[in-house]
TORBAFI-62461 format. One record per residue (C-alpha): residue number from 1; residue in one letter; x, y negated, z negated. Coordinates in steps of 0.001 Angstrom, whole numbers, m for minus. Each point is the difference from the previous one (the first is absolute). Example, Ala and Ser with C-alpha at 12.3 -4.5 7.8 and 13.67 -1.06 7.14 Angstrom:
2
+-----+------+---------+---------+---------+
!  nr ! rest !       x !       y !       z !
+-----+------+---------+---------+---------+
!   1 !    a !   12300 !    4500 !   m7800 !
!   2 !    s !    1370 !   m3440 !     660 !
+-----+------+---------+---------+---------+
# end
This chain:
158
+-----+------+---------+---------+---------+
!  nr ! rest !       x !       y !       z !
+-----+------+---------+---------+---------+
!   1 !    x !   m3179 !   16021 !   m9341 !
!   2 !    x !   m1098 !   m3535 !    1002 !
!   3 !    x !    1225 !    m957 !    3163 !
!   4 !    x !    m514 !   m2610 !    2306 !
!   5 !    x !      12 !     579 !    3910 !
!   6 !    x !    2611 !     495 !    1856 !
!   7 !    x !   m1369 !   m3209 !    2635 !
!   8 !    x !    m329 !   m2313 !   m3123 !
!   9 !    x !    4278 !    1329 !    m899 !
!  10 !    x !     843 !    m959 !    3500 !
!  11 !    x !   m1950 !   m3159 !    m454 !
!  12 !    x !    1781 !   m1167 !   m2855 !
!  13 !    x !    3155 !     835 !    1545 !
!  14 !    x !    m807 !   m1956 !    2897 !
!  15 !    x !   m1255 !   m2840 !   m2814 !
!  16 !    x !    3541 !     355 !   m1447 !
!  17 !    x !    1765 !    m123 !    3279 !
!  18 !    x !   m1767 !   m3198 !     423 !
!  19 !    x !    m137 !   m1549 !   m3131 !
!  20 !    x !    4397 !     281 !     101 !
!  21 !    x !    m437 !   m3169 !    2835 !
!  22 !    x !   m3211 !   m1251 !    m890 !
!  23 !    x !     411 !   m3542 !    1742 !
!  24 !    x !     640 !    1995 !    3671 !
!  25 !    x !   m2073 !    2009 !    2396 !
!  26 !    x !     704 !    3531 !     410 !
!  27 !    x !   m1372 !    1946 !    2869 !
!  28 !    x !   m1768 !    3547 !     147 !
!  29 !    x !    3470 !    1560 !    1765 !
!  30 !    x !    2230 !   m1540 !   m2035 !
!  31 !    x !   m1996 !    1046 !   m3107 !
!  32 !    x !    m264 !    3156 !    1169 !
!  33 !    x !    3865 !     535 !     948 !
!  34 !    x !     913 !   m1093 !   m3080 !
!  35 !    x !   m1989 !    2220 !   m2620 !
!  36 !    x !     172 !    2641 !    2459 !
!  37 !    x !   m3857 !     320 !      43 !
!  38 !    x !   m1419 !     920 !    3148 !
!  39 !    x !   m1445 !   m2862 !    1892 !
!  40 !    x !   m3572 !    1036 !     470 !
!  41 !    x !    m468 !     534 !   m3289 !
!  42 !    x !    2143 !   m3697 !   m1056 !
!  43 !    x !   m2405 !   m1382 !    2413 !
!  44 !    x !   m3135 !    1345 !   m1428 !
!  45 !    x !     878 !   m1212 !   m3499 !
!  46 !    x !     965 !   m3658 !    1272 !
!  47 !    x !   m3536 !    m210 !    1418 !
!  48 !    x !   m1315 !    1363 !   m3497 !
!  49 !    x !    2170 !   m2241 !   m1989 !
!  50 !    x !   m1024 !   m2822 !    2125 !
!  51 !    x !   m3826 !     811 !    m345 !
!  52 !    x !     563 !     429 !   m3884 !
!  53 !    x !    1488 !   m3827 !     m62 !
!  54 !    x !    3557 !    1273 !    m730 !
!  55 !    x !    1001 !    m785 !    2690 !
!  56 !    x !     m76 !   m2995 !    3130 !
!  57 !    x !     644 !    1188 !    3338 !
!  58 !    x !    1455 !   m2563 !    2648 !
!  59 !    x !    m508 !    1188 !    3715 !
!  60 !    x !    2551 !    m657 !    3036 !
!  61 !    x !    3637 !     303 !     606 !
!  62 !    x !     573 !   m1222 !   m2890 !
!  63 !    x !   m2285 !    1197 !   m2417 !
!  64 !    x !      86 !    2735 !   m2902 !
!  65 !    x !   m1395 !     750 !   m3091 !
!  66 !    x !     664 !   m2565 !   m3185 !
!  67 !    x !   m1210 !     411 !   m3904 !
!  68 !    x !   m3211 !   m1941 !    m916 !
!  69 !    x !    1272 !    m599 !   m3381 !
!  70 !    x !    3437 !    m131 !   m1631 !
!  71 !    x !    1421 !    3189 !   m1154 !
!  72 !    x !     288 !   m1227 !   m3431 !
!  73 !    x !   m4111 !    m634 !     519 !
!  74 !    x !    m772 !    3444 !    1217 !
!  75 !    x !    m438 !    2650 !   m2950 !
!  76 !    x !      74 !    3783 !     866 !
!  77 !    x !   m3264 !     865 !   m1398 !
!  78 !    x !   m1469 !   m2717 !    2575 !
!  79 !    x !    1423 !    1787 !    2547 !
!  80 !    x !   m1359 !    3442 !   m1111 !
!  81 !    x !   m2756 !   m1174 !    m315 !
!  82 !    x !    m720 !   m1236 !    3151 !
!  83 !    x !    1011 !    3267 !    1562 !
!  84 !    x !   m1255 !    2377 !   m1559 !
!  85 !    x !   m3174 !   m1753 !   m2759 !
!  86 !    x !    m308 !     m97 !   m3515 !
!  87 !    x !    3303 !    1212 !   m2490 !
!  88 !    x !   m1226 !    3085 !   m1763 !
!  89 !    x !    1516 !    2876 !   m1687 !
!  90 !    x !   m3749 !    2006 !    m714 !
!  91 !    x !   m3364 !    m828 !    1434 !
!  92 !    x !   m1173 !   m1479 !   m3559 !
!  93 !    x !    2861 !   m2514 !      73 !
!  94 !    x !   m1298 !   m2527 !    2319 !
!  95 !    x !   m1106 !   m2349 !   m1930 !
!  96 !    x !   m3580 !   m1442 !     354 !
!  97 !    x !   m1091 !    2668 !    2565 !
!  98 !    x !   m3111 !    2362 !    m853 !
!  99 !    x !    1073 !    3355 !   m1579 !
! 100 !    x !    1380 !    2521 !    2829 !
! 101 !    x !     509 !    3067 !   m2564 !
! 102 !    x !   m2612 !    1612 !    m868 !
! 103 !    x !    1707 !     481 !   m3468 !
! 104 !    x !    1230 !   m3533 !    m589 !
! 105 !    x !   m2311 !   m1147 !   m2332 !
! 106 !    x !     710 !    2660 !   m2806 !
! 107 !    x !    3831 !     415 !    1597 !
! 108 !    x !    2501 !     234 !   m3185 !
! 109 !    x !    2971 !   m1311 !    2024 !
! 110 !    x !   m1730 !   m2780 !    2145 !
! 111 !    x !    1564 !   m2689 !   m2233 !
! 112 !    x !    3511 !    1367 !     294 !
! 113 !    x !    m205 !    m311 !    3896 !
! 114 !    x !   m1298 !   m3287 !    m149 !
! 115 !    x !    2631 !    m754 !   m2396 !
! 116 !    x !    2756 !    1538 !    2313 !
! 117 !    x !   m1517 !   m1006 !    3122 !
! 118 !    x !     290 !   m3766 !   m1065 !
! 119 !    x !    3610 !     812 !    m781 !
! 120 !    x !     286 !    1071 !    3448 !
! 121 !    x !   m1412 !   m2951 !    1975 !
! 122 !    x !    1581 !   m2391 !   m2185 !
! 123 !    x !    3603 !    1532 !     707 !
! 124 !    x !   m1323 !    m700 !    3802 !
! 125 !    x !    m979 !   m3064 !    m626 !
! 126 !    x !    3305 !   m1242 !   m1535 !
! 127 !    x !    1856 !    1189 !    2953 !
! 128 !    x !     422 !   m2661 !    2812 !
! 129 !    x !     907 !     619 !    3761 !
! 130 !    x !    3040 !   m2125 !    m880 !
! 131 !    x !     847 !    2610 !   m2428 !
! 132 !    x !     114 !    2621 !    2232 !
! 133 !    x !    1835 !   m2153 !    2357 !
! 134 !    x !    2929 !    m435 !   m2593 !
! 135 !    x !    m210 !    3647 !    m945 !
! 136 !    x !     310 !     670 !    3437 !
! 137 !    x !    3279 !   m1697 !    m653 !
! 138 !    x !   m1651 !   m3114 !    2126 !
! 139 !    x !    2715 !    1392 !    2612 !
! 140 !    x !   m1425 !    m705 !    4282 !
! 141 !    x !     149 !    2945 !    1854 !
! 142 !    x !    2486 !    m769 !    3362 !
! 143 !    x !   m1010 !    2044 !    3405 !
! 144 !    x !    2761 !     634 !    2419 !
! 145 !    x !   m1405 !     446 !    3295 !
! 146 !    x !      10 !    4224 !    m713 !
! 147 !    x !   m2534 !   m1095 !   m2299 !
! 148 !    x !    1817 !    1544 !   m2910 !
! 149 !    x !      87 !   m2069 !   m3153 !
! 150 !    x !    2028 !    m728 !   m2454 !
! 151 !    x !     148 !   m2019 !   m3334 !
! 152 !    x !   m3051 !    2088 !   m1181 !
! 153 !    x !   m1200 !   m1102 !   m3435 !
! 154 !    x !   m2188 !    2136 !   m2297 !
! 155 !    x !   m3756 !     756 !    1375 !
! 156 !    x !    1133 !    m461 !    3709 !
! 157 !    x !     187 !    2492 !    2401 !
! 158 !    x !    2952 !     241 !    1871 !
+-----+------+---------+---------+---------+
# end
């Protein structure tokens, strides 16, 4: 099964949460209230995002976390990427890298992974954070002051 982490999921969500109001700030609590993610952990992936130049922090009262590009800009392979290093479905599918199977040079199906695997990371590569925004129904998630949320679109957790 490919997967990708479970920190890079939440980061996306937390991308997608963001990229709904891209033009505001949105703070770590408020982030965190509002995907239901726990705050150490939404605070740990802002820093990340911010060192991976996804994201710009703004300090003080009235700071928060803001997209470094517009959502429409920001393609989900990019993102993977970033987290987690080079797309690959097999070792021998990333491209222009030394062989890592002992096998690969006499492999019978090493051209049908490349094949797929290029399938793959192009599908990611059409996909933009604004598309997950408006899949997400593009719907803002409202806190009450419970902290329960409501108006929950697809890929949010609440």
């Amino acid at each position: 099964m490919v997967r990708i982490s479970r920190l890079t999921d939440y980061a996306i969500v937390l991308l997608v949460r963001i990229g709904a109001e891209p033009n505001r700030l949105h703070r770590a609590g408020e982030l965190s209230a509002s995907t239901k993610l726990p705050l150490p952990t939404v605070s740990k992936l802002l820093r990340m995002l911010t060192r991976k130049g996804l994201l710009r922090s703004q300090r003080g009262v009235h700071g928060g976390y803001q997209l470094t590009k517009k959502p429409e800009e920001l393609r989900l392979a990019q993102v993977i990427v970033l987290l987690e290093g080079p797309l690959g479905l097999t070792v021998c599918t990333h491209e222009g890298q030394a062989p890592q199977c002992r096998h690969q040079l006499l492999c019978p199906v090493q051209g049908h992974w490349q094949h797929i695997n290029r399938a793959f990371v192009a599908a990611l590569q059409n996909i933009t954070l604004a598309d997950m925004v408006t899949s997400a129904g593009g719907q803002v998630v409202e806190t009450n002051a419970a902290g329960s949320c409501s108006g929950a679109g697809a890929g949010l957790r609440c």
